[in-house]
MARVO-327804 format. One record per residue (C-alpha): residue number from 1; x, y, z; chain. Coordinates in pm, 1 decimal, decimal comma. Layout:
  seq        px        py        pz  mol
  NUM         X         Y         Z    A
...
***
This chain:
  seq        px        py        pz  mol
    1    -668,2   -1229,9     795,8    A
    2    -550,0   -1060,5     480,5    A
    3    -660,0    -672,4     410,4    A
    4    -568,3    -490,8     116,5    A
    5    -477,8    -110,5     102,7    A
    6    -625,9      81,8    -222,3    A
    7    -450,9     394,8    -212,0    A
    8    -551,5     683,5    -448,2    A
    9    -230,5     964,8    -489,1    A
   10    -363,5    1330,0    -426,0    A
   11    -388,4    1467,6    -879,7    A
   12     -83,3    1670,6    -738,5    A
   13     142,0    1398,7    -522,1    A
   14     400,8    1256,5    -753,1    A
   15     663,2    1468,7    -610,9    A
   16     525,0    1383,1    -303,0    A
   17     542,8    1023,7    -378,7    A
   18     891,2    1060,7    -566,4    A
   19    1059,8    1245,1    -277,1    A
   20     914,5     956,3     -18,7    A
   21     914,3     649,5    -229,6    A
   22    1296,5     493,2     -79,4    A
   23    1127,0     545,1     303,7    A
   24     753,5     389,9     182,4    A
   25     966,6     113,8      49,7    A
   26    1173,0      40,4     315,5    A
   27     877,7      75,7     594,8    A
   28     717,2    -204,5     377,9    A
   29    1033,4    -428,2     375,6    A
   30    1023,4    -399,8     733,8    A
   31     698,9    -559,7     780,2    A
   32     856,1    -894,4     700,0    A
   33     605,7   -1161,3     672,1    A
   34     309,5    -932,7     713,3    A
   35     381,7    -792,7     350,9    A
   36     210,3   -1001,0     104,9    A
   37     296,3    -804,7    -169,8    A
   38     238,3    -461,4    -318,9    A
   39     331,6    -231,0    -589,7    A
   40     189,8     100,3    -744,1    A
   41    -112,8     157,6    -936,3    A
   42       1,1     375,5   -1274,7    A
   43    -195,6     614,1   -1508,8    A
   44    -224,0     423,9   -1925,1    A
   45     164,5     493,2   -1959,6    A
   46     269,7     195,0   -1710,1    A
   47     492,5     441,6   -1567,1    A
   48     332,9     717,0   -1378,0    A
   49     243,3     610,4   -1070,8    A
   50    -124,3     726,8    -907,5    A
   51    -132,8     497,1    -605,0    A
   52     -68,7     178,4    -414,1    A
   53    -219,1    -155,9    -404,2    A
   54     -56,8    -311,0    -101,7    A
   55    -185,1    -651,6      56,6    A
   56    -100,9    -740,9     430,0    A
   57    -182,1   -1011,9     676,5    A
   58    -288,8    -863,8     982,7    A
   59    -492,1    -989,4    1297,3    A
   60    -769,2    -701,6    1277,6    A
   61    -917,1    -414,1    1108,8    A
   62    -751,9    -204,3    1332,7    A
   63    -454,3    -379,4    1341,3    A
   64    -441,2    -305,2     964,3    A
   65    -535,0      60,6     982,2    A
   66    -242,4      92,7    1220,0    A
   67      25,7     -16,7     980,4    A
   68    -149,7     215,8     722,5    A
   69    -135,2     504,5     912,7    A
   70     251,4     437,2     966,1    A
   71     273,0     448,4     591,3    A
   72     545,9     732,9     525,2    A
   73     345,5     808,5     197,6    A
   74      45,9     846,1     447,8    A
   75     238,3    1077,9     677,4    A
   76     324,5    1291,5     419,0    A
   77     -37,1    1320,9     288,3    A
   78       9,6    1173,2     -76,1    A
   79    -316,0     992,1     -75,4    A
   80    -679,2    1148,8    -118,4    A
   81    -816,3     773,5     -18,8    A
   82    -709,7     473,9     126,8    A
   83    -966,6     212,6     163,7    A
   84    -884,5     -84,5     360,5    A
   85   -1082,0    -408,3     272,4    A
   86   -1075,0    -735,1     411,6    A
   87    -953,7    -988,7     153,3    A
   88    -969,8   -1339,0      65,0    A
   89    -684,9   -1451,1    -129,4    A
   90    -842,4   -1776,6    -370,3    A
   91    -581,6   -1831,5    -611,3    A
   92    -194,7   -1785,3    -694,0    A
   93     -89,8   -1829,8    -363,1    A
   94     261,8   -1903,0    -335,4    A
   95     258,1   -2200,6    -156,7    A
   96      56,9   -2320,5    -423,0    A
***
């Protein structure tokens, strides 16, 4: 099952995010096939980043809110939400 992460930065967490971004990345490399894809969500500019979109495969809810929590950005309290929805990917697969 596929869940996505919608991440909201704290109004004050791009240094936050800055000084943690090589670790986020990295944990999210090392989810190898579980990592669907993800990238951050950014303010009009298209450059300053506000928060994360990422999109996992996961067994369960919990399973997902696990590999959130492990989130360095979520350890060092960047976000002011995450909400974790189950998602149905329709189209633009890559196997399509």
């Amino acid at each position: 099952m596929y869940f996505a992460f919608i991440c909201t930065d704290k109004p004050d967490g791009l240094p936050i995010r800055k000084a943690h971004r090589p670790e986020h990345l990295a944990y999210l490399q090392g989810l190898g096939d579980a990592l669907k894809f993800a990238g951050p969500f950014t303010a009009e500019d298209g450059e300053t980043m506000t928060g994360s979109l990422v999109v996992i495969e996961a067994p369960s809810l919990a399973d997902a809110q696990a590999i959130a929590d492990k989130d360095p950005f979520a350890k060092a309290g960047l976000f002011a939400s995450v909400d974790i929805r189950p998602w149905k990917w329709s189209l633009g697969k890559p196997e399509e």
